[in-house]
C-alpha positions in Angstrom: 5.5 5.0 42.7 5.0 8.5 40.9 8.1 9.0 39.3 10.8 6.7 37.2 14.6 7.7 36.7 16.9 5.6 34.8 19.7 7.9 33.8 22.6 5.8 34.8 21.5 2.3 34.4 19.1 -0.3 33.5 19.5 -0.2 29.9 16.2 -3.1 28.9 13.3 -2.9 31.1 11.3 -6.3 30.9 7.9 -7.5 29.8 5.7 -6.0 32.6 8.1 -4.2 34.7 5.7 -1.3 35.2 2.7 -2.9 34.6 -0.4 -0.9 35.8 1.2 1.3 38.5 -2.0 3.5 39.0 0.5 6.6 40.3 3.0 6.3 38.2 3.2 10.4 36.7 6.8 10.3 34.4 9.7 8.3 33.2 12.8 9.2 32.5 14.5 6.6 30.6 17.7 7.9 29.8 19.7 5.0 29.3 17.4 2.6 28.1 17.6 0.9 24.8 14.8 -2.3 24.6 11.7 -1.1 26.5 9.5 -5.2 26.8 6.5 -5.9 26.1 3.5 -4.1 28.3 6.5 -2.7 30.4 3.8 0.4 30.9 0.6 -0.8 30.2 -2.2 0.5 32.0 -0.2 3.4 33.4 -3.2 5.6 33.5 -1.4 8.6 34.9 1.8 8.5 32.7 1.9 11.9 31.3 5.6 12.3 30.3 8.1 9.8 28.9 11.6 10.4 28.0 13.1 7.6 25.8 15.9 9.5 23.8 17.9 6.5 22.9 15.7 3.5 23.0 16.1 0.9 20.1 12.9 -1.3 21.0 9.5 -0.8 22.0 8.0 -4.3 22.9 3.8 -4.8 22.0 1.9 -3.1 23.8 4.4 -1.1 25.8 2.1 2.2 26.0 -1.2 0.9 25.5 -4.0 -0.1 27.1 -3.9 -4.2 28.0 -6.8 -5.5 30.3 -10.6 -4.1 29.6 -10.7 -2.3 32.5 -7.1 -0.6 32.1 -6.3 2.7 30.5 -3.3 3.8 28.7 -0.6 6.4 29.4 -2.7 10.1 28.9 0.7 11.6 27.1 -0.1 14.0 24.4 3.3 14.0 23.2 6.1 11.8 22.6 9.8 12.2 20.8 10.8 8.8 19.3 14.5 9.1 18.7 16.3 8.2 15.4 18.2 4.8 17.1 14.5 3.5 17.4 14.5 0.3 14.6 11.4 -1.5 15.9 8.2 -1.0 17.8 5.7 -4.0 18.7 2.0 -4.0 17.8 -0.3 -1.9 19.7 2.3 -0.3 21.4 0.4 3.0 21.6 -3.0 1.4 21.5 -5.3 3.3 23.1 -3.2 6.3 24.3 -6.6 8.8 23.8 -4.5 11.9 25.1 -2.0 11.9 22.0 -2.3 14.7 19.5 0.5 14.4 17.0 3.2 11.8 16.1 6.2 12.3 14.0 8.3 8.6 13.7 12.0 8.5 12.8 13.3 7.3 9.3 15.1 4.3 11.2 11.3 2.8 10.8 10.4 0.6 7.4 6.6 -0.2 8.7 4.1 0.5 10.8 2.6 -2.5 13.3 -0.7 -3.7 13.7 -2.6 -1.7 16.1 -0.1 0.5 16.5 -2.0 3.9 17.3 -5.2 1.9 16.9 -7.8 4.9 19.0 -5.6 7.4 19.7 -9.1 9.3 19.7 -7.8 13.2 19.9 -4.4 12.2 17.3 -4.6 15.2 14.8 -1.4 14.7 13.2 1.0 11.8 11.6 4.0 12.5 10.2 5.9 9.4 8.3 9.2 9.0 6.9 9.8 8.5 3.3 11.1 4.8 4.4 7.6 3.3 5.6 6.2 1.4 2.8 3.5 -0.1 5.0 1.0 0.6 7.3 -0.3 -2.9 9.3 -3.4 -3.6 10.2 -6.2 -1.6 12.7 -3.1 0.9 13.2 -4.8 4.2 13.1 -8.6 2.7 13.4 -10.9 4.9 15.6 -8.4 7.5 15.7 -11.3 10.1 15.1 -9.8 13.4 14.9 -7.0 12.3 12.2 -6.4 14.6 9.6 -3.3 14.9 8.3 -1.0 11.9 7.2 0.9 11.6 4.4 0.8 8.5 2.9 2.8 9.1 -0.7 5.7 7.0 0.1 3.3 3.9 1.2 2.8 0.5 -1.0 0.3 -1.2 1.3 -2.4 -0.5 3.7 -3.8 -3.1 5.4 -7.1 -4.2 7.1 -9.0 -1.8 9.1 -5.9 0.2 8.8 -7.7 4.1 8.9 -11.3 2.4 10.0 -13.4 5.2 11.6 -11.1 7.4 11.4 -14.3 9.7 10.7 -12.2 13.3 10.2 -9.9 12.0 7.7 -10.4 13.9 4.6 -7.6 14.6 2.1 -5.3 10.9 1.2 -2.6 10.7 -1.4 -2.7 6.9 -2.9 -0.6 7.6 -5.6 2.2 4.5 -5.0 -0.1 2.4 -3.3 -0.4 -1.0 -4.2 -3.0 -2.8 -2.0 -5.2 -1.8 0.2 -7.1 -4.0 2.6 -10.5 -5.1 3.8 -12.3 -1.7 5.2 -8.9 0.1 5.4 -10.7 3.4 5.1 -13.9 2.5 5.7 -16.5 5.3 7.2 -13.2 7.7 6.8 -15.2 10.7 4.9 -12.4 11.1 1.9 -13.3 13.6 -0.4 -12.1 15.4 -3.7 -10.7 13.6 -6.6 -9.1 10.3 -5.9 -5.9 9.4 -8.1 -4.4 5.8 -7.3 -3.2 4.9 -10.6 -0.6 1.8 -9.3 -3.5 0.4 -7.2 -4.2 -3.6 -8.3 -6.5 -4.6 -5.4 -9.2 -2.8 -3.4 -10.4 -5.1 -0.3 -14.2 -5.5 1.1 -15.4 -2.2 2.1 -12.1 -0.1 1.2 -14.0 3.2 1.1 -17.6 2.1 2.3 -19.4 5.9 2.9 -16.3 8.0 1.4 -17.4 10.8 -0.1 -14.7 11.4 -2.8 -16.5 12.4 -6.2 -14.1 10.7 -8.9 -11.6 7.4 -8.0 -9.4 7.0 -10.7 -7.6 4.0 -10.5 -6.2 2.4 -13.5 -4.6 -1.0 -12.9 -6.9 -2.5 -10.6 -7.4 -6.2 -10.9 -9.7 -6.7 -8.5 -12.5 -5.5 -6.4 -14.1 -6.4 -3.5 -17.1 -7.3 -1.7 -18.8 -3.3 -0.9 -15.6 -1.9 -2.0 -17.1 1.3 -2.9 -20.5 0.7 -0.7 -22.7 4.1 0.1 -20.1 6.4 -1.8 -23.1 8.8 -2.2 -20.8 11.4 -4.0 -19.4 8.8 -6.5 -20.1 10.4 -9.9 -18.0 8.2 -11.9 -15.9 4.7 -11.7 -13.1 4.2 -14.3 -12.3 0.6 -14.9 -9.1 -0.4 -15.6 -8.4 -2.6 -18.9 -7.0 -5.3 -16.2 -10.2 -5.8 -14.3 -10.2 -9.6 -13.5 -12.6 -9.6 -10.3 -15.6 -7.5 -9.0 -17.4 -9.2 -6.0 -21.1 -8.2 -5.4 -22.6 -5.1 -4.3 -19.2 -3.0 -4.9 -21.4 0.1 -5.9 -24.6 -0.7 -3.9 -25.8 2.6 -2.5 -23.6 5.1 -4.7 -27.1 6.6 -5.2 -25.1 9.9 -7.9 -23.0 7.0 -9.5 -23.9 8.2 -13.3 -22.4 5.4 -15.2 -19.1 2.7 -15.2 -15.8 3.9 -17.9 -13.0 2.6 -19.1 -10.3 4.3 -20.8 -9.5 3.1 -24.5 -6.1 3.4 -26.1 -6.7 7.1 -27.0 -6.7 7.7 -23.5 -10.6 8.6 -23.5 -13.2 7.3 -21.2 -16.1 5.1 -23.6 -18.1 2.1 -22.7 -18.1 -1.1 -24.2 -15.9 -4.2 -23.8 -13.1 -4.0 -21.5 -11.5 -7.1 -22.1 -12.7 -11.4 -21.7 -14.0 -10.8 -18.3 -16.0 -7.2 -17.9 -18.2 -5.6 -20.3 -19.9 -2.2 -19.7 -23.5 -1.7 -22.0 -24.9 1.6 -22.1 -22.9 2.0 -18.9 -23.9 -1.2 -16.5 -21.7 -3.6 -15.8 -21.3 -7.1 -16.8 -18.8 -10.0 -16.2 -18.3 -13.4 -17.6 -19.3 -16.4 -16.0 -16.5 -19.3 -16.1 -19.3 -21.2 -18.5 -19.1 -18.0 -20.6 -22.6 -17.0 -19.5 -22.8 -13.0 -18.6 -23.9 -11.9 -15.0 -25.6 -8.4 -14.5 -23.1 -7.1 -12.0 -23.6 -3.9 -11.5 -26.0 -0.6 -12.3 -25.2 2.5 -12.0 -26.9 4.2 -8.7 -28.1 7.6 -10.6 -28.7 5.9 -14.2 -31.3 7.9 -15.8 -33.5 5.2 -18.0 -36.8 4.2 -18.0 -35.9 0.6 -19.3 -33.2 -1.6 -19.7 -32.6 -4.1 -22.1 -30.2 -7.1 -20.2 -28.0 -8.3 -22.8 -28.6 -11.6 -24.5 -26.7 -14.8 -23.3 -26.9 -13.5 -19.4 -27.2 -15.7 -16.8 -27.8 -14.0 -13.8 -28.0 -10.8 -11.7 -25.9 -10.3 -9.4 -26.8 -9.5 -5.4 -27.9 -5.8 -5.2 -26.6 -5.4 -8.9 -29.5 -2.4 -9.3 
């Protein structure tokens, strides 16, 4: 079987229907609306796919399935504006894509959606997506260009090795999820003012010089870890929780900020739970006790004087 043509009927094509047909070169699926789960998985020599009025696209529908399989080598694809839903990893996999553009009939994007689409250059989403699920771009090394200002939330692993992606806008995001950009080179000036929580290994070896991001409550584990460009961290006043080594290895980190009512970066107190003292970073213990948390990678002293009533040093804190 080379060659699919459903122009007439067969408007839902099951879970499997196609499943790993070795030969199988294009589809033309003219009339079909729900396309199951796997229904082309491991259809290594699909190069062409016509779905102009499909509704669904089950879980892995596109992708590779079995560790031995491949997925579909198309390098394009039109997804139609009657498309409301599309399974997780439905594209996993699909190395021969270079550029995606989904329809505003989409609110989020799936786990594992695009997750190592190695040579996809170019993402274009909707101002409707508010979320991007988990692994969904990961490995998808030659990434650079998505916009991302309309999105809340990005979730684990979502833009993991994704080791060409440079240039991010995180201006509404929320949250953002364990390693979501991890080993993702980001560079330039990073503004994510309505940010509240940065997961383990966010940005590990980003290589963004200034992250301002003012509302964060919390931090953590290796959030910022190896940002060897890091010059300066702002704190937010609403800091309630840094995990350990968040900063180890930002080796140009010059000192920790927070910006006081005058709108003007100082150290000192931030509020019952952080302190910064001539620029190294403190929190309090639950039995009011201080823990050395943090110090600066690149500060330039020959001593340092620990604060009186601390309790501990944190993991990797210097």
């Amino acid at each position: 079987l080379s060659n699919i043509d459903l122009s007439k009927t067969d408007s839902v094509i099951e879970k499997e229907t196609f499943y790993n047909c070795k030969y199988l070169k294009t589809a033309n699926l003219l009339n079909v609306k729900e396309i199951g789960d796997y229904a082309f998985a491991d259809c290594q020599t699909l190069n062409y796919i016509n779905i102009p009025i499909v509704e669904t696209i089950g879980e892995g529908a596109f992708g590779r399935y079995s560790t031995y399989g491949g997925a579909p080598t198309i390098s394009t694809i039109q997804l139609p504006e009657t498309l409301v839903s599309i399974g997780n990893g439905a594209f996993l996999g699909c190395e021969g894509l270079l550029e995606i553009t989904l329809p505003k009939s989409l609110s989020e994007i799936g786990n594992y959606m695009f997750a190592y689409c190695k040579k996809l250059e170019t993402v274009v989403l909707p101002k409707e997506i508010n979320s991007i699920g988990d692994y969904s771009f990961a490995g998808c090394e030659l990434l650079t260009d998505i916009n991302l200002e309309n999105v809340y939330e990005i979730k684990k692993y979502a833009f993991a090795s994704c080791t060409s992606l440079e240039n991010i806008d995180l201006s509404n995001v929320d949250k953002i999820g364990e390693a979501a950009f991890a080993s993702a080179p980001i560079k330039g000036e990073i503004v994510g003012n309505n940010i509240t929580e940065i997961g383990a290994y966010a940005f590990q070896n980003a290589k963004f010089t200034t992250f301002d991001a003012l509302n964060v409550t919390s931090l953590g584990e290796g959030a910022f870890s190896n940002c060897v460009n890091l010059v300066k961290f702002v704190f937010s006043n609403n800091i309630k929780f840094v995990d350990q080594f968040v900063f180890n290895g930002c080796t140009n980190l010059n000192s920790f900020y927070y910006m006081n009512d005058d709108n003007k970066a100082v150290t000192g107190r931030i509020n019952d739970y952080a302190l910064l003292d001539h620029g190294i970073l403190y929190v309090t213990l639950p039995t009011n006790k201080y823990e050395l948390k943090a110090i600066p990678g690149n500060l330039r002293v020959s001593t340092i004087q620990v604060l009186d009533n601390t309790a501990r040093i944190d993991t990797y804190a210097g």
